[in-house]
C-alpha positions, 0 to 999 in steps of 0.5 A, a space after each residue: 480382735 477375732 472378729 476382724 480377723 474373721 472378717 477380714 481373712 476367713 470370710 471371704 473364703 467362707 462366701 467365695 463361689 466355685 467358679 463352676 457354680 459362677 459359670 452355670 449360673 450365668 448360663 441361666 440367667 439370660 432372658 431367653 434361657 429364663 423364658 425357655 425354661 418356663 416355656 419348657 415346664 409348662 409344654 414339655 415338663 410333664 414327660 421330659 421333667 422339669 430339668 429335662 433330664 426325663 420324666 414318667 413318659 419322655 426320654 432324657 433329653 440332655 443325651 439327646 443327639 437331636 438336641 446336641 445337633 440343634 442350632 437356635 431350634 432348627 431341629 427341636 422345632 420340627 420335633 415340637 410342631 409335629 410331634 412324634 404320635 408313634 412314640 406318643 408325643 404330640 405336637 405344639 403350636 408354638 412361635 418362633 421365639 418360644 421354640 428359641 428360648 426352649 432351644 436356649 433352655 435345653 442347650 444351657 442345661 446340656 452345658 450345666 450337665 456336662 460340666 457336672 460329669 467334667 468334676 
């Protein structure tokens, strides 16, 4: 008699997902924000760490005002393919698309961090 009970009313609340954990799960599944981020960690991951929240050399790139005003990489691209030398950042030739899924990547993660602080 136990073990239905357990089953049947203490289960469910055991294995139940935070809506939260739902949410930010969901905004790193799509396939973009999938290859962005392998994208990201095999170009930017070295300086900007692999969550891009800052690595040994580059700035946390979740606080970026560049990346919060960037639309579909409009902004992140120019950045990516000059580079920034004076700040020691080079520049990478990448398409169209790997720069999206970067932008996809970024702006996910930005999404994830903000509704971390919200808690």
């Amino acid at each position: 008699m136990r073990t239905i009970f357990f089953l049947l009313i203490l289960a469910p609340l055991l294995f139940a997902q935070d809506p939260d954990d739902v949410a930010r799960q969901q905004q790193t599944e799509s396939p973009g924000i999938t290859a962005g981020k392998s994208q990201f960690g095999q170009t930017c991951g070295f300086c900007h760490g692999l969550d891009a929240r800052g690595g040994a050399n580059g700035p946390d790139l979740l606080h970026s005002a560049l990346v919060s005003h960037d639309v579909n990489g409009n902004l992140i691209g120019t950045v990516v393919r000059n580079g920034r030398p004076e700040k020691g950042m080079p520049a990478f030739q990448l398409s169209d698309t790997e720069i999206s899924n970067i932008a996809q990547f970024l702006h996910a993660q930005m999404k994830i961090a903000a509704s971390t602080y919200q808690r």
